[in-house]
C-alpha positions in Angstrom: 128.5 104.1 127.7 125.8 106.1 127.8 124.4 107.8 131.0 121.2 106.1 131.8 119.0 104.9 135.0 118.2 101.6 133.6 119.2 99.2 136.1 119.0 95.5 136.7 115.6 95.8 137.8 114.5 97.3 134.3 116.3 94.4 132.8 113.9 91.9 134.9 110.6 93.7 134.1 111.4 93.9 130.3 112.7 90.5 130.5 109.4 89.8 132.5 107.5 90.9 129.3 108.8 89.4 126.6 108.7 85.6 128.4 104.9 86.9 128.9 104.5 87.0 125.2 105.5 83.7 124.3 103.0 81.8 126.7 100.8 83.9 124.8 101.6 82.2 121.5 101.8 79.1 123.3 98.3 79.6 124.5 96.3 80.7 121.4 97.6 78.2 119.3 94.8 75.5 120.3 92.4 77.8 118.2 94.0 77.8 114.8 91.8 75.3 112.5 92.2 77.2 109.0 93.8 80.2 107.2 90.6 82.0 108.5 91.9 82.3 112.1 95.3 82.4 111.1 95.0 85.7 108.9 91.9 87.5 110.1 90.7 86.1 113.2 87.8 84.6 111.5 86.4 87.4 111.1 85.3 87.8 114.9 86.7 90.8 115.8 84.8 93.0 118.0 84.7 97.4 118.3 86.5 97.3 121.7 89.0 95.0 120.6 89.5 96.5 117.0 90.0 99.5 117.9 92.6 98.6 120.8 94.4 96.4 117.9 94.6 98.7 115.5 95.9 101.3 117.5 98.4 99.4 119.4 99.8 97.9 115.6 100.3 100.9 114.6 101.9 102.4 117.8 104.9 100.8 117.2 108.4 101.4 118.2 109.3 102.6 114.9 106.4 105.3 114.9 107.3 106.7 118.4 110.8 106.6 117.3 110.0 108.4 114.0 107.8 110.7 115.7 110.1 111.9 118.5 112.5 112.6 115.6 110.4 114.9 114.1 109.3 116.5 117.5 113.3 116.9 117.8 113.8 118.3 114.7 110.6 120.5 114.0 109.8 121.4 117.1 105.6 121.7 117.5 105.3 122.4 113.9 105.5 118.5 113.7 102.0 118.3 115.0 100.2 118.4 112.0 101.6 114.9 111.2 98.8 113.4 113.6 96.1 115.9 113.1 96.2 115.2 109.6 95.9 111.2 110.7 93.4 111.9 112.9 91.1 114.3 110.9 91.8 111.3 107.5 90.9 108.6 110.1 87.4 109.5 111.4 86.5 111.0 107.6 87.1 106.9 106.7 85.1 105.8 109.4 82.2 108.5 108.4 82.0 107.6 105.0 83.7 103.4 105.0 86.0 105.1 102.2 87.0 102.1 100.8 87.3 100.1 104.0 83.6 99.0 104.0 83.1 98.0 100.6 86.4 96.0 101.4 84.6 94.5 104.0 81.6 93.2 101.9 83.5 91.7 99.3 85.1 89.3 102.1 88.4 89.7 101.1 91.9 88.7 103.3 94.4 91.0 101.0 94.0 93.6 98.7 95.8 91.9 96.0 92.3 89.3 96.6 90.1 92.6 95.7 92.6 93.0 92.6 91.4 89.4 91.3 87.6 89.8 92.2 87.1 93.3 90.9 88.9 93.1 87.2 88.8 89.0 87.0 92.6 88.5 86.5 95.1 86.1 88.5 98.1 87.9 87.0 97.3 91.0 88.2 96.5 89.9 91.7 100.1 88.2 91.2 102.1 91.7 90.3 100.2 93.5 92.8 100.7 91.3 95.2 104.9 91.0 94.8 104.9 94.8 94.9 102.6 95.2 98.0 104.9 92.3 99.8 108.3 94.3 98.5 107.0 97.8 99.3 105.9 96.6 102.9 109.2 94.6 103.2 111.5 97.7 102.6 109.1 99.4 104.4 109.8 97.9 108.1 113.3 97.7 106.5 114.6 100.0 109.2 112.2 99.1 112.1 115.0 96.7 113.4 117.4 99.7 113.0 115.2 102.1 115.2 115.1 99.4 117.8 118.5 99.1 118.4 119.2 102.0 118.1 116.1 103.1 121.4 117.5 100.0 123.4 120.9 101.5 122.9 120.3 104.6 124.2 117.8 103.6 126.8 120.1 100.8 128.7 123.4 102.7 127.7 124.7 99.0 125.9 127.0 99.3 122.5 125.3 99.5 119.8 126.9 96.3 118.3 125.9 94.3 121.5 122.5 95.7 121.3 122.0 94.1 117.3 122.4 90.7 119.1 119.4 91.6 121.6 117.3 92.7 118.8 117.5 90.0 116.7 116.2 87.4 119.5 113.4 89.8 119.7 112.8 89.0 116.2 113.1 85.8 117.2 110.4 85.8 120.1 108.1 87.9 117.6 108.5 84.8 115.1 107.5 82.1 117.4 104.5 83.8 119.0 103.2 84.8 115.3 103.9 81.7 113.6 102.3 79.6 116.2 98.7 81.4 117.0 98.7 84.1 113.5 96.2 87.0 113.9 94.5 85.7 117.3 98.0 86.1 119.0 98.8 89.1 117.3 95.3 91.0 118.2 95.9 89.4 121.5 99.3 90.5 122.0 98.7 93.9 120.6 96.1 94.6 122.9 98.5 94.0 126.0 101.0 96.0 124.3 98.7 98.8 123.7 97.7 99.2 127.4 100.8 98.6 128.7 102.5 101.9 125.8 99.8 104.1 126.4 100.2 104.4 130.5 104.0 104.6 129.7 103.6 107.5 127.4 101.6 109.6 129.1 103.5 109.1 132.7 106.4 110.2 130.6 104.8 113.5 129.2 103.7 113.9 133.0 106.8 113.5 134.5 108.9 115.8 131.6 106.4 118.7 131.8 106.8 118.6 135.1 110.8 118.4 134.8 110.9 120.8 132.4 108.2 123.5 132.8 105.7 124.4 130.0 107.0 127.5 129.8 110.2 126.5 129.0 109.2 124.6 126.8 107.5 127.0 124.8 110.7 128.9 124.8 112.8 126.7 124.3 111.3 125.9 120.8 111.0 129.4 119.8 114.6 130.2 120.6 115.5 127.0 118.5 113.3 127.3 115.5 111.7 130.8 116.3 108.4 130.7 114.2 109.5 128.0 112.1 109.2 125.7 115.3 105.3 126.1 115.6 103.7 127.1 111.7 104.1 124.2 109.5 102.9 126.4 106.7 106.7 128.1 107.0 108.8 125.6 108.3 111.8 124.9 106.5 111.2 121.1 104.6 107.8 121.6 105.4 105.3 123.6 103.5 101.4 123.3 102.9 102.4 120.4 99.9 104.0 118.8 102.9 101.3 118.8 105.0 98.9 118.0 101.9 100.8 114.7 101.4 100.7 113.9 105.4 96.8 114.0 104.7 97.3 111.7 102.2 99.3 109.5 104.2 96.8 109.4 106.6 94.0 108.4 104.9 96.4 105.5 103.0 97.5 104.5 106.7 94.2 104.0 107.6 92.6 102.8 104.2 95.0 101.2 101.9 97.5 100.0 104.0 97.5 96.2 103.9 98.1 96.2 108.0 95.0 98.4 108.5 92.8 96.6 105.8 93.4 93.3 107.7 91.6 94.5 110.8 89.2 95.7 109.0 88.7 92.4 106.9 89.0 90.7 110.6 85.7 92.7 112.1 82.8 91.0 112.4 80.1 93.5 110.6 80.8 96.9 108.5 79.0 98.8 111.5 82.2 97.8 113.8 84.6 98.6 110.9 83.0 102.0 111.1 83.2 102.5 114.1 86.9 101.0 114.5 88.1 103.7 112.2 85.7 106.6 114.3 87.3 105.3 117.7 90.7 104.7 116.4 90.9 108.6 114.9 91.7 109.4 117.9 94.1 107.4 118.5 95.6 107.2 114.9 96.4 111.2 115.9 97.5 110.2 119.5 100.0 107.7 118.6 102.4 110.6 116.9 101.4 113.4 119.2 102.5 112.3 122.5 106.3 111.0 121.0 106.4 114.0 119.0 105.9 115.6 122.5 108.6 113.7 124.1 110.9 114.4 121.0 110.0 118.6 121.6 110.6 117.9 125.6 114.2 116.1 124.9 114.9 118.8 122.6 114.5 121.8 125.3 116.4 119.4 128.0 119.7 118.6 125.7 119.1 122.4 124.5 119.5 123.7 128.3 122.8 121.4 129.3 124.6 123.0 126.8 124.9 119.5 125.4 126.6 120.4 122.4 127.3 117.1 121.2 126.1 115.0 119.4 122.8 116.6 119.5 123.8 119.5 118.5 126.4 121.0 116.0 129.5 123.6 117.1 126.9 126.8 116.0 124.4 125.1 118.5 121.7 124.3 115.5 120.6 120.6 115.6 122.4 118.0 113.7 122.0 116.8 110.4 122.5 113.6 110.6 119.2 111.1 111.2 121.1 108.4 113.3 122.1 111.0 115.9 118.7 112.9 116.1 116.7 109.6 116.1 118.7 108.7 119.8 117.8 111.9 121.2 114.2 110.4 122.4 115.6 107.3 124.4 118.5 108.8 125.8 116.2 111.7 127.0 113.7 109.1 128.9 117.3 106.7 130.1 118.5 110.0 132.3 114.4 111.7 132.9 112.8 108.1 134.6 113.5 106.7 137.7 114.5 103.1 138.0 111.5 100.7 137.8 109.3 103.2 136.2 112.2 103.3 133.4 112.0 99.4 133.4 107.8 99.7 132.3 108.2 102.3 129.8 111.0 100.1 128.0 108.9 97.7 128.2 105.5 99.0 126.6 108.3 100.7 124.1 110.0 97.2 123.7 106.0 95.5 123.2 105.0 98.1 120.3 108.4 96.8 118.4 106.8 93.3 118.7 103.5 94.7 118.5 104.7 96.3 114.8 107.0 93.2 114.1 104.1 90.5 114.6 101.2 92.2 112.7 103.5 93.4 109.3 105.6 90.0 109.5 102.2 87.7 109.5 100.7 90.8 106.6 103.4 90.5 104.7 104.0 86.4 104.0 100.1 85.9 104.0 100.5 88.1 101.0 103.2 86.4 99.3 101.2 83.0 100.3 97.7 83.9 99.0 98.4 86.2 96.7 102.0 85.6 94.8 102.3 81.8 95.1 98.9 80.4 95.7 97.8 81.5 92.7 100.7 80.4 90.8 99.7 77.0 91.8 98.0 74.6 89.0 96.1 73.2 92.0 94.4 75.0 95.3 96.4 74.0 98.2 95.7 72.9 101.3 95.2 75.1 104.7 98.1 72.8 106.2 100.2 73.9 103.4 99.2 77.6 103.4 99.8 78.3 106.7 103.2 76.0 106.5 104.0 78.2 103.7 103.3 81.3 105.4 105.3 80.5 108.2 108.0 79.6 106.0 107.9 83.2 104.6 107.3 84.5 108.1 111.7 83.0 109.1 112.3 84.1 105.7 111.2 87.9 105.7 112.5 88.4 109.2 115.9 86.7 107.9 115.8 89.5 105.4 115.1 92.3 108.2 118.4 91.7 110.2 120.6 92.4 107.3 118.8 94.9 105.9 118.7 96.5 109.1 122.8 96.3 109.4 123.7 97.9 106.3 121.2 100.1 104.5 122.4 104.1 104.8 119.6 106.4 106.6 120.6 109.2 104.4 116.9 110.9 105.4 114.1 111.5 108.3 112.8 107.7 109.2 109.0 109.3 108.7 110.4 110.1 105.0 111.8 107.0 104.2 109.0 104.7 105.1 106.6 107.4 103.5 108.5 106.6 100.3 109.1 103.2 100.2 105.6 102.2 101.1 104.2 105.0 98.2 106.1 102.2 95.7 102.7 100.3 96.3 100.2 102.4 97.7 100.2 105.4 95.0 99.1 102.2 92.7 97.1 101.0 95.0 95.3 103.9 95.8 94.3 104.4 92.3 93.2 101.2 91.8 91.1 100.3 94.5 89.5 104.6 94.4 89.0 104.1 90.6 87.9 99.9 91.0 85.2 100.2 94.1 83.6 103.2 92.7 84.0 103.6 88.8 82.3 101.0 86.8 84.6 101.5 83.8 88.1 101.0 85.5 89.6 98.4 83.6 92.4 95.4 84.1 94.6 97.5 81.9 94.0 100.9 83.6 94.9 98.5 87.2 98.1 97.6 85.0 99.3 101.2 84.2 98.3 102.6 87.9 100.7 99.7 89.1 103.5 99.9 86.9 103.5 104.1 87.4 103.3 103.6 91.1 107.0 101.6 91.3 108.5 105.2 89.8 108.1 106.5 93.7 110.9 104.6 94.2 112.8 107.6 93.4 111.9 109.6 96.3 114.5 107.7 98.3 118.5 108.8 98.6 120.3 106.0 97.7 118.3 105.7 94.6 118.7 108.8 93.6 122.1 109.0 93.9 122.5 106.0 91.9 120.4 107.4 88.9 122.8 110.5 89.3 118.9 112.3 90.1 120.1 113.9 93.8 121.7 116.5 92.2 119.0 117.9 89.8 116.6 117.5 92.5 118.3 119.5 95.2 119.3 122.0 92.6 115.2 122.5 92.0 113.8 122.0 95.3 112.1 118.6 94.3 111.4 116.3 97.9 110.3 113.0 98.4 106.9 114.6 99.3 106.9 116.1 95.6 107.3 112.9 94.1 105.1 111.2 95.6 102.5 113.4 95.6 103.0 113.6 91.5 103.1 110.0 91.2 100.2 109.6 93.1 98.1 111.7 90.8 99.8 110.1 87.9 98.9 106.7 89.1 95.2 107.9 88.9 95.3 110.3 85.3 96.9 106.9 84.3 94.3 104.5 85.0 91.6 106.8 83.7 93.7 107.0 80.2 94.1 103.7 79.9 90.6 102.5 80.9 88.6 104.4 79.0 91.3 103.7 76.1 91.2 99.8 76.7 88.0 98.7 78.3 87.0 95.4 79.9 85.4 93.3 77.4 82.9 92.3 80.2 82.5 94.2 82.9 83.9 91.8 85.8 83.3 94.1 88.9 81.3 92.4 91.9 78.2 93.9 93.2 80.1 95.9 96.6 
């Protein structure tokens, strides 16, 4: 067992929590009349609440544990993850890239703008399958991460702990399917509070632990340079940072969990000025883990911990599983009991936080836009929301084994970067090219679709099953490089193709 402070108090406050946020779904369920207020609030989402929403959704347990890892592994050079989300972020909310136009049309999914822009069900069908399988692998791993923080924050086996996580799947399934979006915006908001003050009484109480000073040392002795200049960082690089800028502005804009709370605001002026507020907070929420991940770097660095942090030269390990428990066995020794209790907690409510709102994203896809429209008749909001919460047991069902068995042969930031690029680097192209080029065409949204799925190959096990790991090493191709390449394919493509095979009418709506 690990060496950890978590004590039976912890237990009780965590345990506290999660009781908490079933009452909640208990509660809200009274105000579900439609699919309206089961997917998007019915559309009465307001600034203060947006912004608190989207933050805390996307301040997940999977993104602090992502983040720490890269703090861990790249020392402050790992910053310009979240400056690049923050600076993408507020451009959105500037101009309502995308988002606002969204908003107009009154669509719940993207794969809804694929049918109303270029006037075709099958289309909407494919794009919606490969949004709900990209976002599926996606949080592939997110119950993986979790057990893998609760493990080395409580000091339980690993084994024991897969048992724990999956009745926090469960919890996160019965509060979603019973009150949809209003208990996830509620929820999240709690969660968000209650993750921020943890966070930032962590970074308090490890600066003052550790010193700044050493800090600053401590990473240059590490990584020397390399551990503050992205630019010259090994597995960095500016096309590194280039595709994190990327990634930001898909985070924000394309990203089906993002577009829902801007499809849930009331007006476009609170969509813009969700996206303005939440900049700062889309940069936040990998800054201060990242920190945490630097600060348990220094601290295992100074022990002499050799193991398993580090390898016999003293350079940081290789392997992903081992770097990704640095973060919570870091906070299990650095907090005292009680205030170790809280911070599970908050870490514990941005799992469910994560779990609720890409759970409820992902079946409302597969409802409205893979097997709704495959109906020969229109059904029912009784049947679509029975439906969705039929996919809701069924994707979560999915999770837990996926979570058990599939090989992290990579950085969790790169794998979910890859897996989700098999839909957005379509996406992208489609809804850039659709909401502001007249002449984008059905068959152009075709091509960008079928050339985003070849991302796919940006992640290990894929490669090695192609026999492709090899050649790529051998050439200095990353995940980063094929994504980025795809991306711009994705776009060349639908340009080719739409000029080459126009709409016979032009079906665009009036955005």
């Amino acid at each position: 067992m690990l060496e950890t402070n978590f004590s039976a108090l912890d237990w009780a406050i965590v345990g506290a929590y999660l009781v908490g946020t079933v009452i909640i779904g208990l509660w809200v369920n009274r105000y579900i009349k439609g699919m309206g207020e089961f997917l998007v609030a019915g559309r009465s989402l307001k600034t203060r609440l947006g912004i608190a929403t989207m933050i805390g959704s996307e301040l997940g347990l999977v993104t602090a544990m992502f983040a720490a890892q890269k703090g861990f592994s790249d020392g402050f050079a790992a910053f310009h993850i979240g400056l690049m989300a923050g600076i993408a972020t507020i451009i959105v909310g500037l101009t309502g890239f995308i988002v606002v136009p969204l908003r107009r049309m009154g669509v719940m999914t993207i794969p809804e703008y694929y049918q109303k822009r270029f006037g075709s069900r099958n289309l909407r069908i494919l794009g919606g399958f490969i949004l709900a399988v990209a976002g599926i692998l996606n949080m592939g791993l997110f119950l993986k991460a979790g057990a893998i923080f609760v493990s080395g924050i409580t000091g339980i086996n690993e084994d024991a702990v897969k048992w724990v996580m999956t009745a926090m799947i469960l919890l996160v399934l019965i509060y979603t399917c019973l009150g949809g979006m209003i208990s996830v915006i509620i929820t999240d908001y709690v969660q968000f509070v209650v993750l921020s003050i943890g966070l930032l009484v962590t970074c308090v109480i490890a600066v003052k632990k550790i010193g700044w000073s050493t800090l600053v040392k401590g990473v240059d002795t590490i990584y020397s340079d390399q551990g503050f200049n992205p630019f010259i960082a090994e597995g960095i690089g500016g096309s590194y940072v280039a595709w994190m800028f990327f990634l930001g502005v898909i985070s924000c804009a394309v990203w089906q969990t993002a577009v829902m709370r801007a499809c849930a605001a009331e007006s476009v002026e609170v969509v813009k000025k969700m996206y303005i507020w939440s900049s700062l907070g889309f940069m936040i929420r990998f800054l201060i883990p990242q920190f945490i991940g630097i600060c348990a770097l220094v601290y295992f660095f100074d022990l002499g911990s050799a193991q398993p942090f580090f390898d016999e030269q003293g350079q940081v390990s290789n392997d992903s599983n081992v770097t990704m428990k640095a973060m919570p066995v870091f906070l299990g020794q650095l907090l005292p009991v009680g205030l170790l209790g809280i911070v599970a907690a908050g870490m514990i409510a941005a799992f469910m936080s994560t779990h609720d709102t890409y759970l409820l994203c992902w079946a409302s896809v597969l409802t409205e836009d893979v097997f709704n429209p495959l109906k020969s008749f229109k059904m029912s909001n009784r049947q679509r929301i029975r439906l969705t919460r039929v996919f809701l047991i069924l994707i979560a069902s999915f999770l837990v084994m996926w979570g058990l068995w599939y090989p992290l042969g990579q950085d969790l930031w790169d794998y979910m970067a890859v897996s989700g690029s098999i839909y957005f680097t379509g996406a992208f192209a489609i809804m850039m090219m659709g909401l502001y080029w007249d002449k984008a065409s059905v068959v152009g949204a075709y091509s960008a679709l079928i050339i985003g799925i070849f991302s796919v190959l940006g992640l290990g096990p894929v490669q090695e099953y192609f026999l492709l790991k090899e050649f790529f090493n051998r050439n200095g191709i990353a995940a980063h490089h094929i994504g980025l390449t795809v991306s711009c394919l994705a776009i060349v493509g639908m340009i080719i193709m739409s000029v080459s095979f126009p709409n016979k009418e032009n079906s665009s709506e009036k955005i």
